[in-house]
C-alpha positions in Angstrom: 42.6 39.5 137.5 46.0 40.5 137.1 49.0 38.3 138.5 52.0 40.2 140.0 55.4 39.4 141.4 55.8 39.6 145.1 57.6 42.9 144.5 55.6 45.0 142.6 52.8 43.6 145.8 55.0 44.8 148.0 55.5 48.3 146.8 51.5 48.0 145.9 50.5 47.2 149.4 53.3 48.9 151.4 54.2 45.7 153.1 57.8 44.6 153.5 59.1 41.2 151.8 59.4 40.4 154.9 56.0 41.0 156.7 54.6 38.5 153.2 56.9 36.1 153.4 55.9 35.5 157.3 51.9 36.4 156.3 52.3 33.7 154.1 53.7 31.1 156.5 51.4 31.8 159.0 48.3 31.4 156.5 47.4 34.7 156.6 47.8 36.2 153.3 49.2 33.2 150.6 50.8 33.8 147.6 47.9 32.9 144.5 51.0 31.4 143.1 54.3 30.0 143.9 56.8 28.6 141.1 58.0 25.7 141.7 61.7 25.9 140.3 62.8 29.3 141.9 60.4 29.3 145.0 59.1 33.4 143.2 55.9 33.9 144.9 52.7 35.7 142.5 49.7 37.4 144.0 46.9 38.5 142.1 45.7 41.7 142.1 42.8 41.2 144.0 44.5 40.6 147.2 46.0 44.3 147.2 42.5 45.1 148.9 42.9 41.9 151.6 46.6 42.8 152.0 45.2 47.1 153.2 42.5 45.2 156.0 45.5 43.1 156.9 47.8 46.9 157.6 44.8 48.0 159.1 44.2 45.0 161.6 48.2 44.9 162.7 47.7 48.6 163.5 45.1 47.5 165.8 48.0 45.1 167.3 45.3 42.2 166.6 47.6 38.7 166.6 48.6 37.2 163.4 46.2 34.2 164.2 43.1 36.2 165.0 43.9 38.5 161.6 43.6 34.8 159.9 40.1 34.1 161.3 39.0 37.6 160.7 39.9 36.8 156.9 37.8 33.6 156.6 34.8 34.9 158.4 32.2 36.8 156.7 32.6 40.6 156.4 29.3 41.4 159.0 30.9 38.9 161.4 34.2 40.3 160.8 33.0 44.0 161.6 31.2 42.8 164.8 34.8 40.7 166.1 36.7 44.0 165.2 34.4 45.8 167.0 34.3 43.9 170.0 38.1 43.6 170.1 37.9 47.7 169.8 36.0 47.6 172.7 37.9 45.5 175.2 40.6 47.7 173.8 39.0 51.0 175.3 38.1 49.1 178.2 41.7 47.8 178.9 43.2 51.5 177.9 41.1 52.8 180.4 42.2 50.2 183.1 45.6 50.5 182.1 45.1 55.1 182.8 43.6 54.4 186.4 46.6 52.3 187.4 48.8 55.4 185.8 47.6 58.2 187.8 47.5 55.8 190.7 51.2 55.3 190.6 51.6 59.1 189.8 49.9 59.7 193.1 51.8 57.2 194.8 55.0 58.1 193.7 54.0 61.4 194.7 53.4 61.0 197.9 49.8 61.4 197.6 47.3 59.3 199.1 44.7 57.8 196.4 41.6 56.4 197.1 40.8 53.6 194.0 37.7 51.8 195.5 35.3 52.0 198.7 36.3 49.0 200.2 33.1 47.1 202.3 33.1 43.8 205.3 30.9 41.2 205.4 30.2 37.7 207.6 30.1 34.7 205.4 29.0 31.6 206.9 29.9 27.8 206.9 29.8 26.5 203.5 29.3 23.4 201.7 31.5 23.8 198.3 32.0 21.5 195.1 35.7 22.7 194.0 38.3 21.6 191.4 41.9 23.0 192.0 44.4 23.2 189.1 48.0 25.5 188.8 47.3 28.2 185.9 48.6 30.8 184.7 47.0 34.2 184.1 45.6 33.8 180.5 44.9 30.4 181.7 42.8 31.1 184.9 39.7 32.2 183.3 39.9 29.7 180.5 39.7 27.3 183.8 36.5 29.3 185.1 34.6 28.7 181.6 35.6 24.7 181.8 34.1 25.3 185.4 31.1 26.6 184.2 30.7 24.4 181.3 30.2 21.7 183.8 28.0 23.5 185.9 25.7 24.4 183.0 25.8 20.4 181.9 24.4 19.4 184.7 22.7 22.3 187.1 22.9 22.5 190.7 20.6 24.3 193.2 21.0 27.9 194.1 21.8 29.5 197.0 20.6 33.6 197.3 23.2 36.4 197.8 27.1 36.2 197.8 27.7 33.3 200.1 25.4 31.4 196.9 27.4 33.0 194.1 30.5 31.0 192.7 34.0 32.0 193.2 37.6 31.4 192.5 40.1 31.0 195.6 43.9 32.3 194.3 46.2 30.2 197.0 48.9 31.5 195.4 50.0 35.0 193.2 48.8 34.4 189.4 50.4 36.5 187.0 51.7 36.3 182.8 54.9 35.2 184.4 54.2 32.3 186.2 51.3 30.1 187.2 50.2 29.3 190.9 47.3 27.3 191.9 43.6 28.4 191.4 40.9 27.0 192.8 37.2 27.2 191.3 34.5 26.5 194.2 30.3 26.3 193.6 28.0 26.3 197.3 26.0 23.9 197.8 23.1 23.3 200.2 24.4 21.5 203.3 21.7 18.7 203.4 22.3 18.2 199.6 26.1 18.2 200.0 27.1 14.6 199.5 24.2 13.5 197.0 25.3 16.4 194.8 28.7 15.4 195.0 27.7 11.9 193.9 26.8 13.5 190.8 29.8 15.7 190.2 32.8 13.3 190.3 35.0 15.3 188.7 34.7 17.9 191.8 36.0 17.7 195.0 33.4 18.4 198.2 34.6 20.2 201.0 33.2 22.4 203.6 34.9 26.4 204.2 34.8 27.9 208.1 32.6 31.0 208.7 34.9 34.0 208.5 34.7 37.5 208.2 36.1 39.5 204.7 36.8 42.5 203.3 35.8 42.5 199.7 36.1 45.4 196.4 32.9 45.2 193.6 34.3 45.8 190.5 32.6 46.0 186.7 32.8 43.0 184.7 34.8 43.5 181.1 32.8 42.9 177.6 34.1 39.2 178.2 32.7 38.5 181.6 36.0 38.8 183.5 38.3 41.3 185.7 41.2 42.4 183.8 44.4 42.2 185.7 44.6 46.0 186.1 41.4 46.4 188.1 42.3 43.5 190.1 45.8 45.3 191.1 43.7 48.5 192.3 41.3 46.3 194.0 43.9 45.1 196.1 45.8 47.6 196.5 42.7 50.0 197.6 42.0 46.7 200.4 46.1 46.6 201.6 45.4 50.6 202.0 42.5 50.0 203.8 44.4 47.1 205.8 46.8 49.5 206.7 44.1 51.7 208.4 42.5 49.0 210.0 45.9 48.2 212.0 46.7 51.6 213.2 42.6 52.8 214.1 42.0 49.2 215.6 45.2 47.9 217.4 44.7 44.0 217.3 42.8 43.6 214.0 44.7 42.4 211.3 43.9 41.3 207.6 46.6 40.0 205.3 47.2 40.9 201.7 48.5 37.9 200.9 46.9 34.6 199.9 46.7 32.8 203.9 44.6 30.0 205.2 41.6 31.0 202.8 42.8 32.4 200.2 42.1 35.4 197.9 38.8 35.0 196.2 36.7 36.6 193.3 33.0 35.9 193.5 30.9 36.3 190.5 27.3 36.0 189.4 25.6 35.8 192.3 21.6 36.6 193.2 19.8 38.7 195.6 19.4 42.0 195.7 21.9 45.0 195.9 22.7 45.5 199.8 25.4 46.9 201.7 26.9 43.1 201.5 26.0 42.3 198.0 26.7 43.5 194.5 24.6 43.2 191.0 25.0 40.5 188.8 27.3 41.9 186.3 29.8 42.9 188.9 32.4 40.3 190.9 34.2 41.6 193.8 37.3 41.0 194.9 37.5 39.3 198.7 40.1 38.7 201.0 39.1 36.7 204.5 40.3 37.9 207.8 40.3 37.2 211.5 
């Protein structure tokens, strides 16, 4: 293969001096050569082709760090990754159009119905819980390290949505700022403090019965709720707050995180009902009096 100066590359691979120079401090695309005395950086020829799949992969506004992996991996498992990623791309475009036309309509002055919103009783519960402050990237990388330990060591199940497991938000989560999150299993009440034994790592507690108001919503490609679904979700149960206050003088449910917190409840068992959802969905809950 030929070698080349990182200018003729350059003008070869339409990248920018720039754009290499950072490609190859991030590991991404190095240099087959650098010369010692003058710091002149060589490529070979070959990498003009690797250089094109890295244009290509920026276009799909894929991380520097990711576009490194991609490199490295083999091409089948490359394909499948970019074509996952393409697909949680459509899926968070799609999000991203709902919450559009919601705000048109709302700045509008139109009223816009996002999701059927449903109540339910949920009794006393027995619940192994670990609490920690996250942020929003952070708050399902908490859930896995949930289930991790879960799946280490199982615990008995518990049919329908009061069995499922769920994470309580006491406070608002966003890419701004962390608040803390709360990841809670049920457990059967005669079982509660043996299991507990076994879990030390998890706190035991026991939640009130209480009523809620809760939104099912699709699980993404990756097993979670993106953050646009969840804004609709609750603001499709604040407009179906609002109704409840002025039809039944008296009842009142709160939008923000209170004494129980908001909750999202996922993989639970049972069948479909006017209380539960299927397994691939979670919904979105908030408690009230």
């Amino acid at each position: 293969m030929k070698e080349i100066g990182i200018g003729e590359f350059a003008r070869r691979s339409r990248l920018s001096l720039k754009a290499l120079r950072l490609y190859d401090e991030r590991g991404v695309l190095v240099p087959s050569r650098v010369d010692q005395a003058s710091g002149y950086r060589y490529y070979d020829t070959a990498q003009l082709e690797e250089a094109r799949v890295v244009v290509m992969l920026r276009q799909l506004q894929l991380p520097l760090a990711v576009i490194k992996e991609l490199l490295a991996c083999d091409p089948a498992d490359a394909a499948t990754r970019i074509a996952e990623h393409w697909r949680d791309a459509e899926t968070a475009h799609d999000a991203r159009r709902e919450l559009a036309d919601y705000l048109v309509n709302l700045l509008s002055g139109k009223r816009s119905v996002m999701y059927e919103v449903a109540t339910r009783e949920m009794p006393e519960r027995s619940l192994l819980c670990v609490k920690r402050n996250v942020d929003e990237q952070g708050a399902w990388a908490f859930g896995k390290e949930f289930i991790a330990i879960l799946r280490e060591r199982p615990l008995p199940k518990i049919e329908g949505r009061a069995g499922g497991f769920f994470c309580i938000y006491w406070g608002w989560v966003s890419a701004d700022s962390d608040g803390p999150v709360e990841w809670c299993r049920p457990v059967p009440d005669a079982e509660a403090n043996a299991l507990a034994e076994r879990y030390p790592e998890l706190t035991l507690r026991t939640e009130p019965a209480h009523r809620e108001a809760f939104v099912a919503l699709p699980l993404g490609p990756g097993g979670g709720v993106s953050p646009v679904h969840f804004q609709l979700a609750m603001e499709s149960l604040q407009a179906w707050a609002q109704e409840q206050e002025q039809e039944h003088e008296g009842e009142r449910l709160s939008i923000e995180p209170g004494d129980l917190g908001l909750r999202l409840t996922y993989f639970a068992t049972g069948p479909v009902t006017a209380t539960s959802v299927p397994d691939d969905y979670c919904d979105v809950a908030v408690p009230f009096a």
